[in-house]
N, C-alpha and C positions, 0 to 999 in steps of 0.2 A: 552420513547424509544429514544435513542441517541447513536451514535458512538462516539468519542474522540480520534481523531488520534493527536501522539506527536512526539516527538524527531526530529524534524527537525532543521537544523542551518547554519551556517557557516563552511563549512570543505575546505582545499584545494584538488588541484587534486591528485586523488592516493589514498585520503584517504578513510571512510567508516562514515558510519550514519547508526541504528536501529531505526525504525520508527513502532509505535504500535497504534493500534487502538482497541483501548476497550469498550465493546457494555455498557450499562448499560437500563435496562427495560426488556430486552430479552435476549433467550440461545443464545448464535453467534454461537456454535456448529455444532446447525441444518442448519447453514445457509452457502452456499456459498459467502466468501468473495474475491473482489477485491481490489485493490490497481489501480488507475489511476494518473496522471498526466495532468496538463496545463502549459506550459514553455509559457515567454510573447509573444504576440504576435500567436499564435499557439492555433490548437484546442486542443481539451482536448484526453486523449489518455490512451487508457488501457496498464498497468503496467505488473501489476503478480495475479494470482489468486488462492486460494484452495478452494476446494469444500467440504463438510461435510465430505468427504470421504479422504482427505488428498491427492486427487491428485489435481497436479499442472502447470499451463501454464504460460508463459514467451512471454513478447513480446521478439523481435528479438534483438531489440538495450540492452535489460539489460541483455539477457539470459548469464550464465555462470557468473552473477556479482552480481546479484539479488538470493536472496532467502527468500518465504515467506512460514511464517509455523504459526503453531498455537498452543496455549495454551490454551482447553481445561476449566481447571480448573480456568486461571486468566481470563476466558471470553474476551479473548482476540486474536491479530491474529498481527504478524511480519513481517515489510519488513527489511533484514540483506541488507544495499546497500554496496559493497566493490567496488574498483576498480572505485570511483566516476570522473568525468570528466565535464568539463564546459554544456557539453550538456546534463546532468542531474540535473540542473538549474531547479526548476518549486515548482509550489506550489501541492502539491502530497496530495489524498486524497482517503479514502476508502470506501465504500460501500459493506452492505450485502444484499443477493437477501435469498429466499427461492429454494430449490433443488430441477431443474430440471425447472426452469423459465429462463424466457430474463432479467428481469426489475426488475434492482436494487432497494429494496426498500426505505432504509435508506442510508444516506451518513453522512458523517463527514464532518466536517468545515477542511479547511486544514491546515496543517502545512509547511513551505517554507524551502524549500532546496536551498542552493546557494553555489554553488562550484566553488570556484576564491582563485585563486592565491595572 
């Protein structure tokens, strides 16, 4: 059982990064996925989420910038980051719970975003 979150890098400000996390051992389908963050310095912090059901919530700071969706059939689940800025700086990582729990089961190693000029 494993998550595998990618595509993080180097962008400057303004610009965008797609970030995926692809389950492998188990269906991600059934499972409510997260995306959180930890920028240095700072605790760890919830991102964007969908649920089995394809609804979806947004912390404050990405809302409008962020969107996470999923792919079903690549057993997998998306964060589209646009509109990226210095304080979106952080090592970003995801986690799937089962539907209708608190307690994320499985997490990904993360992948580092760094948005500088």
């Amino acid at each position: 059982v494993q998550l595998q979150a990618s595509g993080g890098g180097l962008v400057q400000p303004g610009g965008s990064l797609r970030l995926s996390c692809e389950a492998s051992g188990f269906t991600l389908k059934y499972y409510a996925v997260g995306w959180f963050r930890r920028a240095p310095g700072k605790e760890r912090e919830f991102v964007a989420g969908i649920d089995k059901w394809w609804s979806t919530s947004y912390a404050d700071a990405v809302k409008d910038r962020f969107t996470i969706s999923r792919d079903n059939a690549q057993n997998t689940v998306y964060l589209q980051m646009n509109s990226l800025n210095v304080e979106d700086t952080a090592v970003y990582y995801c986690a799937a719970k089962r539907a209708g729990t608190t307690n994320y089961l499985y997490w990904g190693h993360g992948t580092q975003v760094t948005v500088s000029s």
